[in-house]
Residue, then its C-alpha position, 0 to 999 in steps of 0.5 A: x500500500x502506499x505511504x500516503x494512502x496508510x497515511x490517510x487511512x490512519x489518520x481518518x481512523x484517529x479523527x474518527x476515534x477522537x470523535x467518538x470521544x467527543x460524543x461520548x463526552x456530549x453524552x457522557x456531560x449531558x450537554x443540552x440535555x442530550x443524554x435525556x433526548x437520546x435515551x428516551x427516544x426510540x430513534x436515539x441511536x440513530x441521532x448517536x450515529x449521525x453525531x458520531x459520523x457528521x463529526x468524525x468526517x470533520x475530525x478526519x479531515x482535520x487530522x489529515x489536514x494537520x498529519x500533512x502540514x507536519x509532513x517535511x520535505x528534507x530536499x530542501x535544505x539546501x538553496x537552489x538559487x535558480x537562473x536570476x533571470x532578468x525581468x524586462x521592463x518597458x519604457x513609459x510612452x509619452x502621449x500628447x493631450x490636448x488642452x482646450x482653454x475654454x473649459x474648466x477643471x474640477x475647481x471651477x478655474x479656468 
């Protein structure tokens, strides 16, 4: 398998575990009540599931995100320098604008 495939999968699988300590945590504390909600519901499983899936998809993709940020590259150690190439630059072109006397400027003066 390759590295960044095992990478990835056991990253989702720590998000995915950390966010099943989260729910835990929310039922475990009774947060908003819902310990009381789920337990007394028939359908309470089902609210677990969607918590723990909805939340483990945003762990993951943090956990990822941080797992390749933390990735280092030792190629670049060393500066490389490149070819210093020159950036070529334009003249400025001078245009004539004609003036009319009769017509003010954006005071008011002539």
């Amino acid at each position: 398998m390759p590295k960044l495939i095992r990478l990835y999968i056991t990253h989702v699988v720590i998000g995915f575990g950390i966010a099943a300590a989260f729910v835990a945590m929310l039922l475990w504390f009774d947060i908003a009540n819902l310990w009381h909600l789920v337990s007394t519901s028939d359908k309470g499983w089902l609210a677990v599931l969607i918590l723990w899936i909805s939340n483990g998809i945003i762990f993951a993709g943090v956990q990822f995100g941080i797992a390749v940020m933390r990735l280092k590259d030792d190629d670049d150690d060393e500066p490389r320098g490149g070819l210093r190439q020159h950036v070529m630059r334009p003249d400025h072109a001078t245009i004539p604008v004609r003036v009319d006397e009769g017509r003010q400027n954006l005071f008011g003066k002539r």
